[in-house]
MDTraj code that builds the backbone (N, CA, C; nanometers):
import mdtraj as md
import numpy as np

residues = "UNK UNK UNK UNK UNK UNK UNK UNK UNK UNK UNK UNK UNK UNK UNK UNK UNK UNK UNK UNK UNK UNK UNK UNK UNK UNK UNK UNK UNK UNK UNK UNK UNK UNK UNK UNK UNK UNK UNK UNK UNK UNK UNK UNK UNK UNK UNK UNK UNK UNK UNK UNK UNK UNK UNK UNK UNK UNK UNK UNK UNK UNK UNK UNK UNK UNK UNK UNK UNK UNK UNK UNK UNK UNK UNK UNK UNK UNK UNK UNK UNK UNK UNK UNK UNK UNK UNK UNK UNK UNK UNK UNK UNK UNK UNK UNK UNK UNK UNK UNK UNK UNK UNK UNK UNK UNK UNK UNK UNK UNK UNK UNK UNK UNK UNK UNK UNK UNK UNK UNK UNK UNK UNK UNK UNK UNK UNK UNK UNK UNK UNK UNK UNK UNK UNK UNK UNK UNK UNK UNK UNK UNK UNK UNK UNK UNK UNK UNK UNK UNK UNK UNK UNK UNK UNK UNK UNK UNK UNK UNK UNK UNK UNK UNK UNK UNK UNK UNK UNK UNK UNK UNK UNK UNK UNK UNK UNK UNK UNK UNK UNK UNK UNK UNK UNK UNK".split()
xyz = np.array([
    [-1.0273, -1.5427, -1.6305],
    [-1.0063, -1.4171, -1.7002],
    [-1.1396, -1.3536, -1.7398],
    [-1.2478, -1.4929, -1.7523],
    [-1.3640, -1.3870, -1.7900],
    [-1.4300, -1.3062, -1.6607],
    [-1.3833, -1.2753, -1.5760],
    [-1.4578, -1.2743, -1.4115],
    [-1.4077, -1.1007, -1.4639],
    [-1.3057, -1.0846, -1.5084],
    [-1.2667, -0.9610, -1.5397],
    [-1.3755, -0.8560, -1.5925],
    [-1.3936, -0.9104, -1.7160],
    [-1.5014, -0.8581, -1.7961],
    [-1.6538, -0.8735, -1.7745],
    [-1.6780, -0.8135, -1.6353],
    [-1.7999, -0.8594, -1.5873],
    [-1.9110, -0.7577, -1.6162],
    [-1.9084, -0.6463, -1.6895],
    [-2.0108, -0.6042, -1.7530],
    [-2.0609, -0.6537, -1.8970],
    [-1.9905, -0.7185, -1.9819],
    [-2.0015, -0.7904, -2.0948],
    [-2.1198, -0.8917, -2.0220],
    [-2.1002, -0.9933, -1.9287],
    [-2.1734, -1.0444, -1.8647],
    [-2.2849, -0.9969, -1.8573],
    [-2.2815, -0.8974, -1.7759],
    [-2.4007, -0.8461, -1.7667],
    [-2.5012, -0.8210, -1.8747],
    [-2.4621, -0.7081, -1.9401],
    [-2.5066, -0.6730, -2.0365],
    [-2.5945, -0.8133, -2.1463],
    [-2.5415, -0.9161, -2.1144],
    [-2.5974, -1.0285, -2.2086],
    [-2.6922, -1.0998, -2.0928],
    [-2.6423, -1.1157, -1.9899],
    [-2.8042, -1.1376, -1.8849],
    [-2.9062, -1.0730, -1.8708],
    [-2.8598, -0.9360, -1.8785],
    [-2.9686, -0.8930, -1.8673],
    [-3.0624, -0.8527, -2.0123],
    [-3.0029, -0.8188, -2.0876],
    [-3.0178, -0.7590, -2.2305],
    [-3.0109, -0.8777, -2.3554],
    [-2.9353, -0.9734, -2.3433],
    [-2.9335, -1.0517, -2.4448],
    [-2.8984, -1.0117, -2.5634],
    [-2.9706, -1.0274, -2.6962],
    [-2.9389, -0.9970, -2.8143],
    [-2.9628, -0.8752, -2.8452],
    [-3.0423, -0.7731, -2.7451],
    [-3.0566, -0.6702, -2.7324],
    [-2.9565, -0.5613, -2.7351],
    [-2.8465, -0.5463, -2.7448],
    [-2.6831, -0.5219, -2.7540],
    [-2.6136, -0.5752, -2.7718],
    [-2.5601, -0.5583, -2.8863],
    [-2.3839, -0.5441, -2.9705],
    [-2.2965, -0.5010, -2.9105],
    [-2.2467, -0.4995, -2.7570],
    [-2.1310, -0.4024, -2.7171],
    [-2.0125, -0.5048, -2.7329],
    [-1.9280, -0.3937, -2.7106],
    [-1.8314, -0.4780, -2.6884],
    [-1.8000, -0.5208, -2.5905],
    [-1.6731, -0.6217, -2.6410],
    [-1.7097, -0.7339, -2.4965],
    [-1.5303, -0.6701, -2.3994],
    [-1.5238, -0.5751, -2.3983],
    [-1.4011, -0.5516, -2.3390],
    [-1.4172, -0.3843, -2.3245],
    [-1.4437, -0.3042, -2.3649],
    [-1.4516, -0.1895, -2.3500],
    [-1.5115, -0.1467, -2.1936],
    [-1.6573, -0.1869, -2.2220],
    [-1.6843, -0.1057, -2.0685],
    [-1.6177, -0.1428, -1.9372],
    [-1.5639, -0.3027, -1.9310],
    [-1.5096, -0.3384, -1.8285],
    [-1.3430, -0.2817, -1.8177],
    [-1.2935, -0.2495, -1.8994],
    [-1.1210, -0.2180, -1.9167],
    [-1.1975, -0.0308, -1.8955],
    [-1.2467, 0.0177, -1.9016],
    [-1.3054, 0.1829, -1.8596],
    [-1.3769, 0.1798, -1.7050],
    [-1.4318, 0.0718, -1.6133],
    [-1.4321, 0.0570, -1.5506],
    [-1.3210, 0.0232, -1.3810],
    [-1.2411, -0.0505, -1.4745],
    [-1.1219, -0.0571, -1.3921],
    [-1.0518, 0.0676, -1.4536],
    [-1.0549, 0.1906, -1.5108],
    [-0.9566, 0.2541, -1.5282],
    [-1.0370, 0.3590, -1.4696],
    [-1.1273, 0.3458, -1.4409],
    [-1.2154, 0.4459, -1.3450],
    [-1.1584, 0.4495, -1.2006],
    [-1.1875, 0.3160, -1.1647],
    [-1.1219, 0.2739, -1.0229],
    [-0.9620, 0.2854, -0.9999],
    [-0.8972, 0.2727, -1.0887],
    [-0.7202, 0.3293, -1.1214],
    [-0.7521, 0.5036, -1.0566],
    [-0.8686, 0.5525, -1.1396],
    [-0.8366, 0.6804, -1.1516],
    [-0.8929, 0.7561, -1.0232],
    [-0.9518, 0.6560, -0.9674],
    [-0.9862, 0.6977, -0.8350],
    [-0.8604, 0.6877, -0.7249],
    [-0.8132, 0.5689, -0.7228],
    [-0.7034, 0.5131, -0.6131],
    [-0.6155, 0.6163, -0.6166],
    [-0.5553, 0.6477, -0.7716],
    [-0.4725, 0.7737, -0.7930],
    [-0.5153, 0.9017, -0.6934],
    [-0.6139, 0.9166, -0.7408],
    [-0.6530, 1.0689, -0.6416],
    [-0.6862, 1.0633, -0.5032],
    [-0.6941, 0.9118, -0.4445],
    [-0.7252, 0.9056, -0.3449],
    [-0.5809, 0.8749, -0.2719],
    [-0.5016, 0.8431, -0.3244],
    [-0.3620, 0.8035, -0.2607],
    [-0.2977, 0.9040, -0.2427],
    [-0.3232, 0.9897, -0.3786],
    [-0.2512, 1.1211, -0.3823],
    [-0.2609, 1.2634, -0.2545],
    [-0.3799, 1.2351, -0.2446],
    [-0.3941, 1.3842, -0.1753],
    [-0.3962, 1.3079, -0.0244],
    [-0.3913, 1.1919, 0.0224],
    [-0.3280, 1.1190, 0.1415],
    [-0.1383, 1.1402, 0.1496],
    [-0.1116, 1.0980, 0.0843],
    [0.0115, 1.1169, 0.0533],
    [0.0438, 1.2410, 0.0394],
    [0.0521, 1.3055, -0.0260],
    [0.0857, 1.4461, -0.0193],
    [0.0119, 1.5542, 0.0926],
    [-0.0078, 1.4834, 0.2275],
    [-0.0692, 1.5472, 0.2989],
    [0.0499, 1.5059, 0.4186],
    [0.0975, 1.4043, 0.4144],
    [0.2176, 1.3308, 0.4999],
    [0.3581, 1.3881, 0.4495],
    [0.3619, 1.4057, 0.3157],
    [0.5164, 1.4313, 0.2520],
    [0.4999, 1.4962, 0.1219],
    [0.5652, 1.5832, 0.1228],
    [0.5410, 1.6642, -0.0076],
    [0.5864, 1.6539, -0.1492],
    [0.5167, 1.5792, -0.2304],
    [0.5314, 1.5031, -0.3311],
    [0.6054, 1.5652, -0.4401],
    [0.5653, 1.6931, -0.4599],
    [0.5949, 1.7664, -0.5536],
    [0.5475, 1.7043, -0.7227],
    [0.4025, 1.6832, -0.6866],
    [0.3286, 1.6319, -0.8239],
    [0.1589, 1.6868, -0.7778],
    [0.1385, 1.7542, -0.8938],
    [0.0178, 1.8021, -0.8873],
    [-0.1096, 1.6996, -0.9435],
    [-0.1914, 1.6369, -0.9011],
    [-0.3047, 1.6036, -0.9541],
    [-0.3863, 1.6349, -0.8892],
    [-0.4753, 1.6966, -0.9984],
    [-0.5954, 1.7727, -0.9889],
    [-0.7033, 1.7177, -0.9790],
    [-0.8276, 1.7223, -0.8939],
    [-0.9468, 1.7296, -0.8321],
    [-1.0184, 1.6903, -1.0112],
    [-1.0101, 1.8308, -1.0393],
    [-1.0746, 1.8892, -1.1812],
    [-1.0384, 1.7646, -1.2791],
    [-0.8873, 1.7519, -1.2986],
    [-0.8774, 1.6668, -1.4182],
    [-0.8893, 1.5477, -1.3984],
    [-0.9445, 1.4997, -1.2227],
    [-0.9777, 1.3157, -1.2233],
    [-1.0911, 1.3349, -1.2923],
    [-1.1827, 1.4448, -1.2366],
    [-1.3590, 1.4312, -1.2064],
    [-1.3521, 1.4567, -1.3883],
    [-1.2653, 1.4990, -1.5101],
    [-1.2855, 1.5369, -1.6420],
    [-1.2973, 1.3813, -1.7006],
    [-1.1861, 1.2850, -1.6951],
    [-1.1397, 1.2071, -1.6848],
    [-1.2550, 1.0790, -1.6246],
    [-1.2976, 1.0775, -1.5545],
    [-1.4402, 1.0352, -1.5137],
    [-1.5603, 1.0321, -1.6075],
    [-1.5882, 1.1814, -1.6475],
    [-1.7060, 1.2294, -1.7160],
    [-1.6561, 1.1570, -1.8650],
    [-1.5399, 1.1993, -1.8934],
    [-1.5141, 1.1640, -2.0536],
    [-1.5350, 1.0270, -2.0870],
    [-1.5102, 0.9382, -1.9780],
    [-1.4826, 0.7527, -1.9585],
    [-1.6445, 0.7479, -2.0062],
    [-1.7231, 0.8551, -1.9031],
    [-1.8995, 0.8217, -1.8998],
    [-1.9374, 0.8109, -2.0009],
    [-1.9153, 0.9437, -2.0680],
    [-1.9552, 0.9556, -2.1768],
    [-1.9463, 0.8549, -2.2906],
    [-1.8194, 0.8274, -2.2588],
    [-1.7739, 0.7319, -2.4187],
    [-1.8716, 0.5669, -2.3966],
    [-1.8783, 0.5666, -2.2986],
    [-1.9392, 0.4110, -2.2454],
    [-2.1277, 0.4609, -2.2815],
    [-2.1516, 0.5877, -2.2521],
    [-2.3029, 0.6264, -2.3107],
    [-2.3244, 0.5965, -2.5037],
    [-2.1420, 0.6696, -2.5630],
    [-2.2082, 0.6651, -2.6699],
    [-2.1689, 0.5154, -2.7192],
    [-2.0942, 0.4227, -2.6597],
    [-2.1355, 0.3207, -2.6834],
    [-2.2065, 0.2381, -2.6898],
    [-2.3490, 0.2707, -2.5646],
    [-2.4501, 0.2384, -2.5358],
    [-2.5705, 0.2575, -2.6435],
    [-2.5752, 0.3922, -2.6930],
    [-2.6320, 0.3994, -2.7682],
    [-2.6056, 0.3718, -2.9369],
    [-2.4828, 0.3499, -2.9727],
    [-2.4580, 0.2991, -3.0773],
    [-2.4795, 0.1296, -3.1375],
    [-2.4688, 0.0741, -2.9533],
    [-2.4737, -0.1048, -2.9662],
    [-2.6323, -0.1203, -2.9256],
    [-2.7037, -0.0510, -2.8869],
    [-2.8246, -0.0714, -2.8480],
    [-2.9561, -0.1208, -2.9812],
    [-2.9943, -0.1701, -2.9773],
    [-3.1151, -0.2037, -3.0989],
    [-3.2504, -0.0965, -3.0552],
    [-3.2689, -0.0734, -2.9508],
    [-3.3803, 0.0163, -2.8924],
    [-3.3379, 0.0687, -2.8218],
    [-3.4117, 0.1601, -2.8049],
    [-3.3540, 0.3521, -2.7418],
    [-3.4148, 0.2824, -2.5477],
    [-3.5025, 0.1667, -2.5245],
    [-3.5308, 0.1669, -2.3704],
    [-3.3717, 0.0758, -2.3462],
    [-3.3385, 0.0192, -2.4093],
    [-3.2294, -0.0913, -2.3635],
    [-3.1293, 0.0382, -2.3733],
    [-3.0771, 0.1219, -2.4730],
    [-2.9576, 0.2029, -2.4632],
    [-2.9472, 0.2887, -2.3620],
    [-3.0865, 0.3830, -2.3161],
    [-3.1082, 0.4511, -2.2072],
    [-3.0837, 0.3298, -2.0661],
    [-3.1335, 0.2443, -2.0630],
    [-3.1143, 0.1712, -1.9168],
    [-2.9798, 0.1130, -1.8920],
    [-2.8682, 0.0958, -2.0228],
    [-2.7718, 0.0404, -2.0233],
    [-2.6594, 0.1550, -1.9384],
    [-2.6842, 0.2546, -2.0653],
    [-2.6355, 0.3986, -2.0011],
    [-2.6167, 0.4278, -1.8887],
    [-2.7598, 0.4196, -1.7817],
    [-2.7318, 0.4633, -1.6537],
    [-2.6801, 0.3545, -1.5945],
    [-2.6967, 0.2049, -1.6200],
    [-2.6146, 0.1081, -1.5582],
    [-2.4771, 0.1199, -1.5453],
    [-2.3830, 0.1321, -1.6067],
    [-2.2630, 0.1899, -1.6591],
    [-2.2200, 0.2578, -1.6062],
    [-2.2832, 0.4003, -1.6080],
    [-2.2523, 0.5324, -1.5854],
    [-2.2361, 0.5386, -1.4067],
    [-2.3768, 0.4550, -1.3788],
    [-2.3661, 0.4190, -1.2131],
    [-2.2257, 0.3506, -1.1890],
    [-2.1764, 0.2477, -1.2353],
    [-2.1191, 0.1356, -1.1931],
    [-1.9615, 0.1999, -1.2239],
    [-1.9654, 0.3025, -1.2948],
    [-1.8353, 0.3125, -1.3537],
    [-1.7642, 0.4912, -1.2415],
    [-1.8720, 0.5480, -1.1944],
    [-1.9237, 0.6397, -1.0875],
    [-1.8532, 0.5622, -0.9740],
    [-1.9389, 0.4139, -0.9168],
    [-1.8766, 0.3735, -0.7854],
    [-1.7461, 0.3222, -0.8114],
    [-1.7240, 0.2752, -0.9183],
    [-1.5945, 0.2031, -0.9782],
    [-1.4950, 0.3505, -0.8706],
    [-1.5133, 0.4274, -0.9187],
    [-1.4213, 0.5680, -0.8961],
    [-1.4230, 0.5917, -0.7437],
    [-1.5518, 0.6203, -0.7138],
    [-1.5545, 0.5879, -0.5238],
    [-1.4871, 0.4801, -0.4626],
    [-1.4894, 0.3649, -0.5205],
    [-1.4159, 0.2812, -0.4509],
    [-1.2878, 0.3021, -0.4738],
    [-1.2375, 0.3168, -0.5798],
    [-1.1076, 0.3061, -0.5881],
    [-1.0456, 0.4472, -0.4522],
    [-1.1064, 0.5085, -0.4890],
    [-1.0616, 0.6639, -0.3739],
    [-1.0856, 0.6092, -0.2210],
    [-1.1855, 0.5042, -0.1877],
    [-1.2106, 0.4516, -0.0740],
    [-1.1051, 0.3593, -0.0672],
    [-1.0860, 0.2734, -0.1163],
    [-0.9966, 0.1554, -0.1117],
    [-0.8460, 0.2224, -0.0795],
    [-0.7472, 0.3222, -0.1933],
    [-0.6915, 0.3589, -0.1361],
    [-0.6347, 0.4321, -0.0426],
    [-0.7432, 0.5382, 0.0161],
    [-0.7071, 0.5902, 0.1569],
    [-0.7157, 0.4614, 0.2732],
    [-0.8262, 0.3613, 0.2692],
    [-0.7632, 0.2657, 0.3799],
    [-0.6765, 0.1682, 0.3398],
    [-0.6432, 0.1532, 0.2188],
    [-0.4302, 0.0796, 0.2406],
    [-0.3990, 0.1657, 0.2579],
    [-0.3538, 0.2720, 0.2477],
    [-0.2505, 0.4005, 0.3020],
    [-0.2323, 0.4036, 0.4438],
    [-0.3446, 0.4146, 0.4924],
    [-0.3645, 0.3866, 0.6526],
    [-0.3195, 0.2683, 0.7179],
    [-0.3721, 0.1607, 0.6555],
    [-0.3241, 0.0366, 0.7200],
    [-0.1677, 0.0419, 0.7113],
    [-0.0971, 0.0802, 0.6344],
    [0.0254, 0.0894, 0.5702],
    [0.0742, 0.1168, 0.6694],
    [0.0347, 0.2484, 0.7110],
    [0.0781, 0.3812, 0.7398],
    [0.0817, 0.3500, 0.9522],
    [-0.0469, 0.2295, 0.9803],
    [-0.0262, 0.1900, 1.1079],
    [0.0935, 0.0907, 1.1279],
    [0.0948, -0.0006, 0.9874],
    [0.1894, -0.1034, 1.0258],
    [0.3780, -0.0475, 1.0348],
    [0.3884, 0.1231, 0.9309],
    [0.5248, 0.1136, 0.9631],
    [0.5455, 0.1694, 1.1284],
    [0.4130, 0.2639, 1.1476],
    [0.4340, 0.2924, 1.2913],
    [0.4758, 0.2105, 1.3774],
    [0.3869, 0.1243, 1.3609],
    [0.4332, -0.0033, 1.5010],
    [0.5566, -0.0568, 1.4676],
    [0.6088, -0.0795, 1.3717],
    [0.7491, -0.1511, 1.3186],
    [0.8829, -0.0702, 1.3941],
    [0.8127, 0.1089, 1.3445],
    [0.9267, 0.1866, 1.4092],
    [0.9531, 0.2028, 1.5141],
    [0.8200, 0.1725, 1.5895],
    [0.8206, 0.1549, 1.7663],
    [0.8956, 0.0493, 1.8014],
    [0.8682, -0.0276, 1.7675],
    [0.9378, -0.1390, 1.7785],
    [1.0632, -0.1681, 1.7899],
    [1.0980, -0.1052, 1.6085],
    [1.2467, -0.0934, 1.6137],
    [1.3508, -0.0155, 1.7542],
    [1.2699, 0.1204, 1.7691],
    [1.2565, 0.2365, 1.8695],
    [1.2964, 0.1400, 2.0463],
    [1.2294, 0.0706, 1.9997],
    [1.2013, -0.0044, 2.1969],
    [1.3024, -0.0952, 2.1531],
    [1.3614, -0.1653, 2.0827],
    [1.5037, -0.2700, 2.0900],
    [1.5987, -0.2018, 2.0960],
    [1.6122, -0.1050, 2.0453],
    [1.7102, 0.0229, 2.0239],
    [1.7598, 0.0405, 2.1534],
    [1.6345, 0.0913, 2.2123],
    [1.6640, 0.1342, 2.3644],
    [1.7052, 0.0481, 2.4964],
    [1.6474, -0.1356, 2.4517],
    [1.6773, -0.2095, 2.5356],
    [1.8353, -0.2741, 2.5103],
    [1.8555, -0.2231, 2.3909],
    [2.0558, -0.2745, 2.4031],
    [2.0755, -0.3454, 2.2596],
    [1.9648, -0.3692, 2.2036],
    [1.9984, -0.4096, 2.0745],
    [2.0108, -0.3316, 1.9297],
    [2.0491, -0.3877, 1.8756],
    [2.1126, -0.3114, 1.7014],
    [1.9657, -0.3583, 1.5996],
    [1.9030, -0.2797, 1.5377],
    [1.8322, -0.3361, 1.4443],
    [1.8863, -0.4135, 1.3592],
    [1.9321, -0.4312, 1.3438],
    [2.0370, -0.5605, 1.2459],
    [2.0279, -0.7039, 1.3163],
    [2.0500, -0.7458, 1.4877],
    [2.0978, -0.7898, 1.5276],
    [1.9695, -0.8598, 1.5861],
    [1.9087, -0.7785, 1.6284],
    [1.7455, -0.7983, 1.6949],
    [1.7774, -0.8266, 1.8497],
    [1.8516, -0.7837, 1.9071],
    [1.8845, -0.7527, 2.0674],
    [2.0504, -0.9038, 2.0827],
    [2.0373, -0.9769, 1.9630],
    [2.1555, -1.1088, 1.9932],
    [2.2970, -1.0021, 2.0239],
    [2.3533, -0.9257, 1.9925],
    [2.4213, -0.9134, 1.9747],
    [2.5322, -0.9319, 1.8963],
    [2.6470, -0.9262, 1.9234],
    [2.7874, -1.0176, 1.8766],
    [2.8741, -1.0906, 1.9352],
    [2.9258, -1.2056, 1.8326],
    [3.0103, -1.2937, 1.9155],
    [3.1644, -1.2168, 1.9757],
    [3.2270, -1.2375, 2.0424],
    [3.3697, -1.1776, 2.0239],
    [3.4422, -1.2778, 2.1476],
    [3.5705, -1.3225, 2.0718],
    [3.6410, -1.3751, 2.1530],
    [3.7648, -1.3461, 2.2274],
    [3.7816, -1.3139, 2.3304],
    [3.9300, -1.2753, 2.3709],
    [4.0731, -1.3477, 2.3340],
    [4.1298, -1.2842, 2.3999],
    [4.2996, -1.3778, 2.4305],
    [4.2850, -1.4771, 2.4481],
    [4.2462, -1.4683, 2.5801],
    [4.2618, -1.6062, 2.6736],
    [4.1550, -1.6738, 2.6159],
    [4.0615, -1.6746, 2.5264],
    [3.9762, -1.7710, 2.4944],
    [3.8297, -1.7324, 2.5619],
    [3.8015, -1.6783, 2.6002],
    [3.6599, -1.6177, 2.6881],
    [3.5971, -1.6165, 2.5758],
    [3.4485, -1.6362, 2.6100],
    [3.3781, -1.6110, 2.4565],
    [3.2640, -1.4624, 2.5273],
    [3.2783, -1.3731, 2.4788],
    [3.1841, -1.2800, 2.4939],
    [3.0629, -1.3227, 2.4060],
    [2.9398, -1.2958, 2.4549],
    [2.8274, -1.2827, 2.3602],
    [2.7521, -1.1507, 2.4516],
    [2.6064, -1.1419, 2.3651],
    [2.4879, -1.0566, 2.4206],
    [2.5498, -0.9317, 2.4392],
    [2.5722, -0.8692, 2.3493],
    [2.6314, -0.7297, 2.3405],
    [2.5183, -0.6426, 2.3571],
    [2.4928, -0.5952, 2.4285],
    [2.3714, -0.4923, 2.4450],
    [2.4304, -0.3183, 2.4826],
    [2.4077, -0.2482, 2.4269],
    [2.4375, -0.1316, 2.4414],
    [2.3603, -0.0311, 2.5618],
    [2.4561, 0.0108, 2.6245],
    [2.4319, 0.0707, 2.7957],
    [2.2876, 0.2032, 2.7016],
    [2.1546, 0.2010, 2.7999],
    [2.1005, 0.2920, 2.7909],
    [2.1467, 0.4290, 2.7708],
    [2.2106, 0.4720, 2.8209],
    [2.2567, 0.6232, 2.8015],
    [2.4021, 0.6607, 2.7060],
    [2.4281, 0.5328, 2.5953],
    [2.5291, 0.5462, 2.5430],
    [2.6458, 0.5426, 2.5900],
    [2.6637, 0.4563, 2.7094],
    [2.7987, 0.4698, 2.7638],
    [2.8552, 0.3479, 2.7523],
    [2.8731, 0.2697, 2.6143],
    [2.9211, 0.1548, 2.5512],
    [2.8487, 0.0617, 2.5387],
    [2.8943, -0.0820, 2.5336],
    [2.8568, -0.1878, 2.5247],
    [2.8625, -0.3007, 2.5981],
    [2.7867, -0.3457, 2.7014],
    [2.8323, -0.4813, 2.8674],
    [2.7914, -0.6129, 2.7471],
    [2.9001, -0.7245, 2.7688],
    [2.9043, -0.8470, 2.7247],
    [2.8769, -0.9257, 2.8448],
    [2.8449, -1.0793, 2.7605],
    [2.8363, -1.1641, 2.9315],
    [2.9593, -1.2990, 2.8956],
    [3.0266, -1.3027, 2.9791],
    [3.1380, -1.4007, 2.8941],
    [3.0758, -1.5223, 2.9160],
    [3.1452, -1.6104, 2.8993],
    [3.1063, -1.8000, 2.8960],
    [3.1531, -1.8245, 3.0283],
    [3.2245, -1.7449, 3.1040],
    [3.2999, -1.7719, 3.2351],
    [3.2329, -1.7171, 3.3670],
    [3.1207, -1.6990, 3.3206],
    [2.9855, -1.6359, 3.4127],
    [2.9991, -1.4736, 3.4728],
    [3.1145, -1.4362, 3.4105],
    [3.1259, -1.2798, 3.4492],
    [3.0967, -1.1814, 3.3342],
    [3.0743, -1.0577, 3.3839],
    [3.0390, -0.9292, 3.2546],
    [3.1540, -0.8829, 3.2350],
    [3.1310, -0.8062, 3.1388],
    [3.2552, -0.7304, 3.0650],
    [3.1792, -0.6166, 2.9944],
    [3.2851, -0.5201, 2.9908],
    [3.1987, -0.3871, 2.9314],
    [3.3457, -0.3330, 2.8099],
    [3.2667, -0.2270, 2.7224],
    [3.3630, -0.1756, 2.6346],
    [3.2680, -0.0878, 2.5549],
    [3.3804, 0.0384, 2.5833],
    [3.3462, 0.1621, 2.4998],
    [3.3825, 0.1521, 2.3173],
    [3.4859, 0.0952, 2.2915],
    [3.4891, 0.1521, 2.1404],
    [3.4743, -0.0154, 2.1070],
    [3.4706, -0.1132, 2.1513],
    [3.4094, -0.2562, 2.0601],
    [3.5517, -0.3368, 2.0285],
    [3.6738, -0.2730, 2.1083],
    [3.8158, -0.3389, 2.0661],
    [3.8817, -0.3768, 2.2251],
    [3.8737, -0.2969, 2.3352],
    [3.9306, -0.3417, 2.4606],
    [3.7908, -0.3831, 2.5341],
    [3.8308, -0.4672, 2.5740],
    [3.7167, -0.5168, 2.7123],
    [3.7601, -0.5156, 2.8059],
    [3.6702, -0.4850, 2.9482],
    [3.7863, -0.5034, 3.0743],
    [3.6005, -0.5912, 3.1782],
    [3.6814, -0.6451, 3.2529],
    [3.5969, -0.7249, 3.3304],
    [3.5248, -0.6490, 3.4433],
    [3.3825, -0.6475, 3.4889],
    [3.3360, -0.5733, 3.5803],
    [3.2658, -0.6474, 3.6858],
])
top = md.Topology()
chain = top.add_chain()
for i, resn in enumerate(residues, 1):
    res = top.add_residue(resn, chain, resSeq=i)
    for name in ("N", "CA", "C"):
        top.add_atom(name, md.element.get_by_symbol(name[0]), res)
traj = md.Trajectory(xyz[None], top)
């Protein structure tokens, strides 16, 4: 859990007794930097594919950003013992809490993408069993069905052009059927 709070860390490696910060603030404004990035970066991906009908604004991430900066500056300078440690802390921060936000906007446009390749191929997929005779449900097996006389139909695959369904019986012959209730032997 402490891997979390890795500017507290810092701040005491590098600075030591040299700052009073707190030990949870800049790192919980850091990840909410990177939140506030993923947000805007998911968003305007997403709402570029399907129309969300939710506005977030450019303006109010980049406000939202600045305000996080700020508050982590005047913390800097309030926990600082000397004005060179509060100034160098500042831009440490301010940097880190800056890429915090780039990444998060980087990170989520490529899951969106990766996402976004894997349902493609899934739907192709689905798309090409579809077409070779199978039910997405079924994954090309078909259904069992047994006749009168005891025949066991299996491998129900549906005729390319929609013109029913050919079974293969247990008795080494085919069978076909339009509505899934009469079979007749072919």
């Amino acid at each position: 859990m402490k891997k979390i709070f890795i500017i507290h860390a810092i701040d005491k490696s590098i600075w030591g007794d040299k700052i009073n910060s707190n030990n949870y603030f800049a790192s919980i404004t850091l990840l909410f930097c990177t939140i506030l990035g993923a947000v805007l970066g998911g968003y305007s991906y997403l709402d570029s594919m399907i129309d969300l009908n939710i506005n977030i604004s450019i303006t109010a991430c980049l406000c939202g950003l600045v305000t996080l900066v700020g508050l982590n500056i005047a913390e800097s300078i309030m926990a600082a013992t000397d004005a060179d440690t509060a100034v160098l802390r500042s831009l440490l921060v301010s940097v880190l809490l800056i890429l915090g936000f780039g990444l998060g906007v980087l990170a989520s446009v490529i899951m969106l993408v990766i996402i976004t390749i894997i349902l493609c191929i899934w739907f192709f997929i689905l798309f090409i069993r579809m077409l070779l005779g199978g039910t997405p449900s079924t994954g090309g097996r078909g259904k069992r069905v047994v006749l009168d006389d005891g025949t066991v139909l299996t491998n129900g695959q549906s005729d390319l052009l929609g013109g029913g369904v050919s079974y293969r019986g247990d008795d080494g012959k085919s069978y076909h059927s339009d509505d899934g209730e009469h079979f007749e032997q072919r």
